[in-house]
N, C-alpha and C positions, 0 to 999 in steps of 0.2 A: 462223581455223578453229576448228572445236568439237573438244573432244576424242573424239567420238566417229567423226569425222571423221578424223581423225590415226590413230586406228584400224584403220578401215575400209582406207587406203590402206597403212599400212603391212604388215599382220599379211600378207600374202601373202608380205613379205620377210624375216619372222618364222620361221623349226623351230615344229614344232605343239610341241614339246618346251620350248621354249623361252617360248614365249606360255603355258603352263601351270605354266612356273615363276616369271613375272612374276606370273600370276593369285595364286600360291598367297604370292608374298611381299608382294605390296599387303594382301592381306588380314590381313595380321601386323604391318605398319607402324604405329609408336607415335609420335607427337606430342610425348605430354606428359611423355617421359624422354627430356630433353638434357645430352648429356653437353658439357663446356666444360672446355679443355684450356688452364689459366695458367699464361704462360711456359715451355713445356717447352723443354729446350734439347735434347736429343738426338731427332732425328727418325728414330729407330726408334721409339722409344717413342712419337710420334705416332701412327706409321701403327699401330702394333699395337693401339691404344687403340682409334681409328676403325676399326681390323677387327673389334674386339670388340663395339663399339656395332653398327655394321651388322648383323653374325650374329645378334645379338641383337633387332633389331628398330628401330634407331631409326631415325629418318627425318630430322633435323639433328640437327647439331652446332658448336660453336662452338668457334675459338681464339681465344683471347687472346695477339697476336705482340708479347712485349716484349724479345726475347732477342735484342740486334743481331748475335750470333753465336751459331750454332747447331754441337753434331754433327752432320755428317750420315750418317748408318747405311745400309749396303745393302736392311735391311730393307723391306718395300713392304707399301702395305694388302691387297696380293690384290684387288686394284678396289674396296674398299671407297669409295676417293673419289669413284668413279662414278656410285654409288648412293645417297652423303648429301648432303646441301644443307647445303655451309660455311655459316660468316662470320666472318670474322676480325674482329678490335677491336685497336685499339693502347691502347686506352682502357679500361680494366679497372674503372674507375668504371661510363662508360659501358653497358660488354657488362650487367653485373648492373643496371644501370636499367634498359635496354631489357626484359630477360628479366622482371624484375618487372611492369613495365608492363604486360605480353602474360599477368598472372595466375599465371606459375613463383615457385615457392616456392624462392629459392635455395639451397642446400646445399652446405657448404664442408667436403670431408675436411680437417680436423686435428686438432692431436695434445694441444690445450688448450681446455678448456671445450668438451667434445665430449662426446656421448652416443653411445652403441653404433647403428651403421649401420644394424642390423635393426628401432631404434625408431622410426626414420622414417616417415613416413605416403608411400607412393611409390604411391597411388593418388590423389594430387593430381598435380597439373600440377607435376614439378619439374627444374631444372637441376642437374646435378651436377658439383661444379667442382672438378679432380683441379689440384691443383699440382704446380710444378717439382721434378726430382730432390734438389735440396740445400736448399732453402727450404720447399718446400711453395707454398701458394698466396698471391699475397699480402697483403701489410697492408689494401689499400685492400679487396680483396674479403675478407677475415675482417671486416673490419668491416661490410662493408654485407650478410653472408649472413643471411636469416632464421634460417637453424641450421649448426652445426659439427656431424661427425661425425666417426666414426673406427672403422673395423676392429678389434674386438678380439684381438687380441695373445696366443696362450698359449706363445711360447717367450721367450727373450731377446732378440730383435730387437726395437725398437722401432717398426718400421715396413714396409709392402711396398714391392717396387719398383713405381713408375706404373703399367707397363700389368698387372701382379696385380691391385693395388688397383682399376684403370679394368674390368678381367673381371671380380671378385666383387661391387661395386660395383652396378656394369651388372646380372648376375644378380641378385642380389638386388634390387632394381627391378623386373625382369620378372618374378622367381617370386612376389613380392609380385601384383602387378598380377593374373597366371595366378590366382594361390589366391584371391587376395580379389571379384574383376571376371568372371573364369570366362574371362580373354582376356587377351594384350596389346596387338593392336590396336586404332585408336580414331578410325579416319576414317571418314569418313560414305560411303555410297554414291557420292555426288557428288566427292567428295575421291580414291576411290580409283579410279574412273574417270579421272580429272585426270592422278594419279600413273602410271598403268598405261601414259596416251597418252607418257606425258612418258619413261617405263621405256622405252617402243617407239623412242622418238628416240632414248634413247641406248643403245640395244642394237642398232642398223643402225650401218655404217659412215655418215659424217656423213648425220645421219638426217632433220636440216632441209633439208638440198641435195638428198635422193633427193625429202622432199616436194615442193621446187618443182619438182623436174623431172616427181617423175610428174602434179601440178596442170597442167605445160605440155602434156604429152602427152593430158589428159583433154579441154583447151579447144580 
């Protein structure tokens, strides 16, 4: 099926409410700021990350799952997970080849041989890779990032906690992007038509099973 097919059928099971707020968040959807989440061990601080990318605009995101135990936190994304497109790696080499490869400039928060976050050029294509609560990110990725960065610091703390770091981060990316681009969107017509059928799927209760039923009911 085409997506504007997928469309077509479903948007009658769609709130007109509801279809104009899909409308209005394809169109803000960002590609080229992926956030990428090494090792976190507490899964609050996941989901809070991934709520803070989504609000903000991103359209994936990537963990890196190295941590054979985790916290797990009551915390939740607020459906954040609904609306980004994981992918995890157990392979932390790997995640940052792949993201290279696909033209991402990687970007490793830390706290040595780092230049201030705001010098970044985030009107390239970049991934942003927030490391674990006690370590930060690690060895294999500080080594292979194109650049280290780091939040500047004006009290005594040496450092924020993940999802601060993963919210100013993230904004600053976007505000960049807004001031310098006049947007932070960046999918094409095509793209965002794509997104919007794929938004209609999973904004119906299982929204692939209403399509084949209502296709049965057309034939």
């Amino acid at each position: 099926m085409t997506s504007q097919e997928i469309l077509d059928l479903l948007a009658p099971h769609i709130s007109e409410r509801r279809r104009e707020r899909i409308d209005q968040v394809v169109t803000t959807r960002c590609k080229s700021i992926v956030p990428v989440l090494d090792g976190i061990f507490d899964t609050g601080n996941i989901a809070a990350v991934l709520r803070t990318a989504e609000g903000l605009g991103a359209l994936n995101a990537h963990i890196i799952d190295t941590q054979p135990v985790k916290k797990v936190s009551a915390r939740v994304t607020q459906g954040a997970d609904k609306w980004l497109d994981l992918t995890t790696w157990k392979d932390p080499t790997a995640c940052v080849t792949h993201l290279q490869s696909q033209g991402f400039q990687v970007v490793a928060t830390h706290l040595e041989a780092a230049v201030p976050l705001e010098t970044i050029d985030f009107t390239r294509p970049t991934a942003l890779v927030l490391g674990n609560e006690r370590d930060g990110v690690c060895e294999e990725v500080a080594a292979a990032a194109d650049h280290r960065c780091i939040i500047p610091m004006r009290g005594f703390v040496q450092s924020f906690n993940i999802s601060v770091a993963g919210a100013l981060s993230m904004y600053e990316a976007t505000r960049q992007r807004q001031d310098k681009l006049g947007k932070v969107g960046d999918l094409s017509a095509r793209e965002m038509q794509i997104l919007k059928a794929v938004y209609y799927l999973r904004a119906v209760n299982q929204g692939e099973r209403l399509v084949t039923r209502l296709l049965g009911l057309q034939a």
